[in-house]
TORKOL-4160 file (C-alpha; in steps of 0.2 Angstrom, whole numbers, padded with zeros to 4 digits, m for minus):
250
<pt num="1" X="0000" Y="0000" Z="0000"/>
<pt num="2" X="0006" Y="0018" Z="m0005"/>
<pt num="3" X="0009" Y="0029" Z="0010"/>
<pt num="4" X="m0001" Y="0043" Z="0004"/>
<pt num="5" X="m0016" Y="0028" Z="0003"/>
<pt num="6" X="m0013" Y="0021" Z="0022"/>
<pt num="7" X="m0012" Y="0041" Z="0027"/>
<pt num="8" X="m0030" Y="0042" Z="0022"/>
<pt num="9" X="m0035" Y="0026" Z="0028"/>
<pt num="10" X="m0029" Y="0029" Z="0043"/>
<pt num="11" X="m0039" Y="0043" Z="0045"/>
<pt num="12" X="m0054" Y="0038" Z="0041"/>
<pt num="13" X="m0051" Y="0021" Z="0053"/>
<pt num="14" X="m0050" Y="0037" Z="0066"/>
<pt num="15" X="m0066" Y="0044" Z="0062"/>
<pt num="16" X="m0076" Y="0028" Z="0065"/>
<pt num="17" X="m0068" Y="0024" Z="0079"/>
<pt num="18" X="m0081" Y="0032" Z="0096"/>
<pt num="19" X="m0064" Y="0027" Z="0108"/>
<pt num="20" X="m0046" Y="0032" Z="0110"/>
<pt num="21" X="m0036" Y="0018" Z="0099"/>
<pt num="22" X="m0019" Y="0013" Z="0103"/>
<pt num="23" X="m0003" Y="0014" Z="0091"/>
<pt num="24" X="0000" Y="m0007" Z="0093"/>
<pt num="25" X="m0018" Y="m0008" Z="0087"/>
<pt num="26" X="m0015" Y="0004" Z="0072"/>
<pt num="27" X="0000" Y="m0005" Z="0068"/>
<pt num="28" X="m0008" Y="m0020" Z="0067"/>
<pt num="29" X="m0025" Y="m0015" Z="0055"/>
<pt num="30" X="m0012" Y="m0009" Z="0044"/>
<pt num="31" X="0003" Y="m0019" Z="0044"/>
<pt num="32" X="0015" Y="m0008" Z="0049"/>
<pt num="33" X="0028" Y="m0008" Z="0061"/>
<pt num="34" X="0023" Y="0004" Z="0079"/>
<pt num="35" X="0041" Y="0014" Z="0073"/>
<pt num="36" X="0030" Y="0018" Z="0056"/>
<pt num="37" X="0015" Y="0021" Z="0061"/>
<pt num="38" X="0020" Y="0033" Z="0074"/>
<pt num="39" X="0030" Y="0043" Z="0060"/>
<pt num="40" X="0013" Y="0041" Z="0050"/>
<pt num="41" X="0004" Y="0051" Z="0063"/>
<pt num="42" X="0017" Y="0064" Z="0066"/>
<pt num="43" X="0016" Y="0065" Z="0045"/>
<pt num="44" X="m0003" Y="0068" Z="0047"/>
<pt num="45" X="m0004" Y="0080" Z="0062"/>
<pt num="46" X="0010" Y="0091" Z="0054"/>
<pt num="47" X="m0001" Y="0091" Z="0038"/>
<pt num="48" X="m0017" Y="0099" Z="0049"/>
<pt num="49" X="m0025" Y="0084" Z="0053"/>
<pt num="50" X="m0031" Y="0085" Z="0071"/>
<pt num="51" X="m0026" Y="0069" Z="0078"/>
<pt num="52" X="m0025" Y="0069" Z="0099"/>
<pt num="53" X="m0014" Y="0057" Z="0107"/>
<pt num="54" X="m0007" Y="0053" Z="0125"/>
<pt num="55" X="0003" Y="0039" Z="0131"/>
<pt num="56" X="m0004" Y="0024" Z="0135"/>
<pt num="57" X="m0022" Y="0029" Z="0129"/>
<pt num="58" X="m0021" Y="0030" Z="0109"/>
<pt num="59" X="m0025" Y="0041" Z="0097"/>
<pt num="60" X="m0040" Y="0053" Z="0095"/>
<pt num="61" X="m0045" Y="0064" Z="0081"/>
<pt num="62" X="m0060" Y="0077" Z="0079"/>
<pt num="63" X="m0075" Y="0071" Z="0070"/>
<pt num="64" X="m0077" Y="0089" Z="0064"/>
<pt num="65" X="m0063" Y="0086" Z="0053"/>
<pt num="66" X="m0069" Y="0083" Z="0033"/>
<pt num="67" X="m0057" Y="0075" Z="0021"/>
<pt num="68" X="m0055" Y="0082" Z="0004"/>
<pt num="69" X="m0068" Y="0074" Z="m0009"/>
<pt num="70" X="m0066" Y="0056" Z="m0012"/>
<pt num="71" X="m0059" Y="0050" Z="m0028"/>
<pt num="72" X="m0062" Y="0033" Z="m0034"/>
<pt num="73" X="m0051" Y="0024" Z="m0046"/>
<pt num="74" X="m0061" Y="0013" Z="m0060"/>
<pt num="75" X="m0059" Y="m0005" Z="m0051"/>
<pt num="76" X="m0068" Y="0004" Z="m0034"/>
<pt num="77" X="m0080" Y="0010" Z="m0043"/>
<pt num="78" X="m0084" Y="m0006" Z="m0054"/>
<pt num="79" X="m0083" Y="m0014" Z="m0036"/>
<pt num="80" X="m0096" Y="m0001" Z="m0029"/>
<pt num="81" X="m0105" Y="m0004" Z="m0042"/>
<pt num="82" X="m0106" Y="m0023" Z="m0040"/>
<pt num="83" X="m0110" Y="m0024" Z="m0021"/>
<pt num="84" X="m0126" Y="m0011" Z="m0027"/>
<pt num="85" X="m0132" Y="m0025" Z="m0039"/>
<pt num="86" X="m0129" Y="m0039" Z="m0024"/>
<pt num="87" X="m0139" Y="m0029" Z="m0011"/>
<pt num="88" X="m0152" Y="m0027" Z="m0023"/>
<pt num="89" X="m0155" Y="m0045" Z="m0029"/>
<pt num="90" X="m0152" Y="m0052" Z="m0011"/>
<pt num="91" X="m0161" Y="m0040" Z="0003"/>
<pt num="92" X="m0178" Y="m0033" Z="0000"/>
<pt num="93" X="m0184" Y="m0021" Z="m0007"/>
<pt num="94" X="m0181" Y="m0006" Z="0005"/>
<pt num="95" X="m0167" Y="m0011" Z="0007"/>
<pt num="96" X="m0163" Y="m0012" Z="m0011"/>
<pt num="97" X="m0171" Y="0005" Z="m0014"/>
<pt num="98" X="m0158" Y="0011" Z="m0002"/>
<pt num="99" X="m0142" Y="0004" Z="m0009"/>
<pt num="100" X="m0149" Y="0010" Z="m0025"/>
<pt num="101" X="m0151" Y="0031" Z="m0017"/>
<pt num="102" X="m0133" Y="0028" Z="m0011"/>
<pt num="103" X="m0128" Y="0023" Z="m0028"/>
<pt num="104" X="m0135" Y="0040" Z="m0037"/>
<pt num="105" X="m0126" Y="0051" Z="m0023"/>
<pt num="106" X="m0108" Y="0041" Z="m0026"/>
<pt num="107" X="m0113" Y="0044" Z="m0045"/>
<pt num="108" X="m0117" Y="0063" Z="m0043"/>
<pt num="109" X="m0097" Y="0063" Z="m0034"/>
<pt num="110" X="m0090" Y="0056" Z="m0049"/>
<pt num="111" X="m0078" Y="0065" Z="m0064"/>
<pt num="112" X="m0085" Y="0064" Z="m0083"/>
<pt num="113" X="m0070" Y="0050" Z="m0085"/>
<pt num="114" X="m0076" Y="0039" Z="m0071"/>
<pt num="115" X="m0096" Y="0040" Z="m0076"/>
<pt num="116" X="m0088" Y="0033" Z="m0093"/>
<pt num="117" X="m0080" Y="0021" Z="m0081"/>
<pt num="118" X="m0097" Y="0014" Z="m0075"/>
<pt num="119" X="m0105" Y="0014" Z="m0091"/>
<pt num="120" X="m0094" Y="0001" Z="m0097"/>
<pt num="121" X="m0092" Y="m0012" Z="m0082"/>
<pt num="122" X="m0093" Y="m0029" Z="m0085"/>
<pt num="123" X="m0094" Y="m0037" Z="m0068"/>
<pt num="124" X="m0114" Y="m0041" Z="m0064"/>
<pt num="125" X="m0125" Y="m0048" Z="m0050"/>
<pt num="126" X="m0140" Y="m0055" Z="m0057"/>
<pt num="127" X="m0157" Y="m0060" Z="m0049"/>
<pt num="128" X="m0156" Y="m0079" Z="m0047"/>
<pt num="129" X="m0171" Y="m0091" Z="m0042"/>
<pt num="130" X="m0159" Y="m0098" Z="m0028"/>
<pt num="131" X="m0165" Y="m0087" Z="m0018"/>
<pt num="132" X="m0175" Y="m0092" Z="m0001"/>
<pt num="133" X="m0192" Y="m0083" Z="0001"/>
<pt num="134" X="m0190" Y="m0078" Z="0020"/>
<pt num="135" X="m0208" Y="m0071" Z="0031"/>
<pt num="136" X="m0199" Y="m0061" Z="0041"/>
<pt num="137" X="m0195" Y="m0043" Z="0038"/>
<pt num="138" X="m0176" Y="m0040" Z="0033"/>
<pt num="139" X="m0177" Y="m0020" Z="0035"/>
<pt num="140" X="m0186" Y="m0024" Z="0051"/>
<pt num="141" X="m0173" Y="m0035" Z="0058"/>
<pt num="142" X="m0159" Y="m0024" Z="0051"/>
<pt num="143" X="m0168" Y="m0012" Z="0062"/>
<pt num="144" X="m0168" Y="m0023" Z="0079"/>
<pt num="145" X="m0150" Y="m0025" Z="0076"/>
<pt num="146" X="m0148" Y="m0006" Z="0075"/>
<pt num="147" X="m0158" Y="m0001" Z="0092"/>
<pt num="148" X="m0155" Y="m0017" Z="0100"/>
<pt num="149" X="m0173" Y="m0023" Z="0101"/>
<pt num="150" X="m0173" Y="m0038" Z="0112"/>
<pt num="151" X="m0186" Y="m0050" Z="0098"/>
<pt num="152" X="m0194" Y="m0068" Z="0098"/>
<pt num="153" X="m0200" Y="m0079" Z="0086"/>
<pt num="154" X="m0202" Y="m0096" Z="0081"/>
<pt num="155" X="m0189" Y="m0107" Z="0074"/>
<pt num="156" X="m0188" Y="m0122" Z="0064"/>
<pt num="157" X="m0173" Y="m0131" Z="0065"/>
<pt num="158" X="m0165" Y="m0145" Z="0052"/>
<pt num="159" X="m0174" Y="m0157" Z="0060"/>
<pt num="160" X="m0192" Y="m0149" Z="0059"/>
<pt num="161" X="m0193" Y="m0148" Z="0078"/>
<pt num="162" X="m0198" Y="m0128" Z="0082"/>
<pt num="163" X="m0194" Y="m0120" Z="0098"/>
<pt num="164" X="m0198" Y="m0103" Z="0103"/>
<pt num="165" X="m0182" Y="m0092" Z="0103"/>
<pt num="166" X="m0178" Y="m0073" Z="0114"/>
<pt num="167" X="m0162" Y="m0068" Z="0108"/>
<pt num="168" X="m0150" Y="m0050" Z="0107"/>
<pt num="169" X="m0149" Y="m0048" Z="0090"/>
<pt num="170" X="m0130" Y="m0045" Z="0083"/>
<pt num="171" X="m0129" Y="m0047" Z="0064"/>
<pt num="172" X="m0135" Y="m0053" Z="0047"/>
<pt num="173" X="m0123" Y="m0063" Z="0038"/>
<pt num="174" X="m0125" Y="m0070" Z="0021"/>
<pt num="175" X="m0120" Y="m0088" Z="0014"/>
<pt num="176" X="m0130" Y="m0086" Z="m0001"/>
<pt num="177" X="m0142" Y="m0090" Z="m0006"/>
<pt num="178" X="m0146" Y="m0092" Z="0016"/>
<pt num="179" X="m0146" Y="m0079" Z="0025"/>
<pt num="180" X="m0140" Y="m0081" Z="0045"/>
<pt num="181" X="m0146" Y="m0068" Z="0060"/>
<pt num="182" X="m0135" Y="m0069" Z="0073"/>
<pt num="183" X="m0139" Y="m0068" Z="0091"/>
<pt num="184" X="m0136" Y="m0070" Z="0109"/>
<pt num="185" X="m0149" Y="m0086" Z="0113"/>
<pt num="186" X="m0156" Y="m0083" Z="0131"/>
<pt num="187" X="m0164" Y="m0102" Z="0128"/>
<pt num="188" X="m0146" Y="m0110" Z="0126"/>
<pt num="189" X="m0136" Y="m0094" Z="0137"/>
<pt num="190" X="m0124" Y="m0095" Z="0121"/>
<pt num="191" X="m0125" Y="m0088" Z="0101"/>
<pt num="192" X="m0132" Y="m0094" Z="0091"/>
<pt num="193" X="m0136" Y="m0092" Z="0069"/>
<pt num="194" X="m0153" Y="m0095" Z="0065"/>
<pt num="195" X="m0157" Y="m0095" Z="0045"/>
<pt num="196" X="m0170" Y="m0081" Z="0041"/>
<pt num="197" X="m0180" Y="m0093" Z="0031"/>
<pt num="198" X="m0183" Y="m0104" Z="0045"/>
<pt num="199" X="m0188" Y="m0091" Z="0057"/>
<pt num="200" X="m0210" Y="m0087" Z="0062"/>
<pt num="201" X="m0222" Y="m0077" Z="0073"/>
<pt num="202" X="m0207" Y="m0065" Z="0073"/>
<pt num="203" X="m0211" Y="m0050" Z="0087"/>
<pt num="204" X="m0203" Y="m0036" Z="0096"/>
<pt num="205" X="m0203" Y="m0038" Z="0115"/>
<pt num="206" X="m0203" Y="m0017" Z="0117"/>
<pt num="207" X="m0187" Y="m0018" Z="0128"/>
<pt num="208" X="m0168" Y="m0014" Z="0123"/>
<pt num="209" X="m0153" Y="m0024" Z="0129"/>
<pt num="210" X="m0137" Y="m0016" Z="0134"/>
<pt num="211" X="m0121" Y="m0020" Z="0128"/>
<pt num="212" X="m0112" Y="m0035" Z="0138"/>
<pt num="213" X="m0096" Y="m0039" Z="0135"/>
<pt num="214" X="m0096" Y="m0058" Z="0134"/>
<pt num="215" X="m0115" Y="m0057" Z="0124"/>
<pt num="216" X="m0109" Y="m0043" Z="0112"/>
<pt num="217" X="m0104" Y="m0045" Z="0092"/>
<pt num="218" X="m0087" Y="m0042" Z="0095"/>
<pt num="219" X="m0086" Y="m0056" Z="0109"/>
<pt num="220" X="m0095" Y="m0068" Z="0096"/>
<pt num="221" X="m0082" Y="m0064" Z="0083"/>
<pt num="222" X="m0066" Y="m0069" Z="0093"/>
<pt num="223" X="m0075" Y="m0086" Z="0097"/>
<pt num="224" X="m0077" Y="m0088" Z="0079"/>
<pt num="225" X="m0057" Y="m0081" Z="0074"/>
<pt num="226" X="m0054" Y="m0095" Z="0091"/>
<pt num="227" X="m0063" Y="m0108" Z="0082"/>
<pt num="228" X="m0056" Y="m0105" Z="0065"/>
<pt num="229" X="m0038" Y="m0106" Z="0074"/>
<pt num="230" X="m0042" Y="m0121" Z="0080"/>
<pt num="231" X="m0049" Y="m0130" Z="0066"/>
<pt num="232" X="m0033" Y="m0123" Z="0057"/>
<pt num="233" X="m0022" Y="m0132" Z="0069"/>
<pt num="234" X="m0032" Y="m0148" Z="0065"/>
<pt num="235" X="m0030" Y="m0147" Z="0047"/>
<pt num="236" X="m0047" Y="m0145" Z="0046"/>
<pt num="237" X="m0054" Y="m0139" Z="0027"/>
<pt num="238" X="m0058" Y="m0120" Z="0026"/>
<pt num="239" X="m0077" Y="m0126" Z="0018"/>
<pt num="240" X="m0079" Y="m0138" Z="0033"/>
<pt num="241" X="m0077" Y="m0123" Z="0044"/>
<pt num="242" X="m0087" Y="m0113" Z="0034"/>
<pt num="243" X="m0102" Y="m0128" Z="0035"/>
<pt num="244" X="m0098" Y="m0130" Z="0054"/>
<pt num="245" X="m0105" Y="m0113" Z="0056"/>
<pt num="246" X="m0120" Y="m0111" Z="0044"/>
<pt num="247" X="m0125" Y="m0128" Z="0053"/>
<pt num="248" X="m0125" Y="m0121" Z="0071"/>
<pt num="249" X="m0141" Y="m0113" Z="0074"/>
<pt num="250" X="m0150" Y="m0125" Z="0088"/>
């Protein structure tokens, strides 16, 4: 990666970050040594940027701080372009119509040279007849996930036997053409997926959960990076992990 590049990224890492973020961390998300990284801060604070640091604590930087217009090259727009299509074909529709608004705003930011760009892509997400009808509400749960709506509903596991489920819910992953909602189960105290398709009687209980440390996303990651790890060790396939986890939603 070009240094002008990671100077840029590394300021936009900052601004999504809501907590003081330390130099090892830095160093890490963009494999760099902590020696560069630090000179990369220094490079950016002597340019104007406001970045904050103290010992110890990390690095801060003002979220009033805009970055110059964003310029795309032709691959990031193709690719921007793609993942448009891929919402579009695998959500629903409001969430399509949003991906879609997003699309004409990026498209009002671009040069004459890069609208002829788009106008000659080649790479393409179709609508495919692989997809599972679903009776939930995917904007709904996207919602939930948002305002951490504690929810209930039915499920029907592989083996047809249904349960009634109270979970926190996390995230929505895709494994076309299944879609997984990911959650904090308070039936088995663990997470769990749970495949949209198989899922009924869905329902808002009207109360919000807080984050807790061991119940939140970021917790249910680091058993998943532990699991792959250990599979890893065992030689285990990268697509029998990959199966291990779509199958885990009891």
């Amino acid at each position: 990666m070009r240094k002008s590049d990671r100077l840029n990224q590394i300021v936009h890492y900052l601004r999504r970050m809501h907590q003081a973020v330390t130099a090892e961390v830095l160093a890490e998300q963009f494999e760099v040594s902590v020696r560069t990284l630090y000179r990369d801060i220094q490079d950016l604070q002597d340019s104007g940027v406001p970045i904050v640091g103290e010992a110890g604590v990390g690095y801060l930087i003002d979220k009033s701080y805009h970055l110059p217009p964003i310029m795309f090259d032709a691959d990031e727009v193709e690719a921007i372009a793609l993942g448009i299509s891929l919402v579009s074909n695998w959500t629903d529709d409001n969430f399509a119509q949003k991906a879609q608004s997003a699309y004409q705003k990026i498209q009002a930011t671009l040069s004459p040279e890069m609208l002829q760009e788009l106008a000659q892509i080649t790479t393409f997400s179709a609508p495919s007849h692989y997809k599972i009808p679903w009776q939930v509400d995917f904007t709904e749960i996207r919602e939930c996930i948002r305002s951490k709506q504690l929810i209930q509903f039915d499920y029907q596991a592989l083996d047809d036997t249904i349960t009634q489920r109270t979970i926190r819910p996390l995230a929505l992953t895709s494994f076309s053409p299944v879609w997984l909602l990911t959650g904090w189960c308070e039936l088995r105290c663990a997470f769990r997926n749970f495949r949209i398709d198989r899922i009924s009687n869905f329902k808002l209980l009207g109360q919000r959960f807080k984050d807790e440390k061991d119940k939140s996303l970021a917790a249910y990651l680091k058993t998943v990076q532990q699991e792959r790890l250990a599979h890893a060790d065992a030689d285990c396939p990268a697509a029998q992990q990959m199966t291990t986890k779509v199958n885990r939603i009891n």
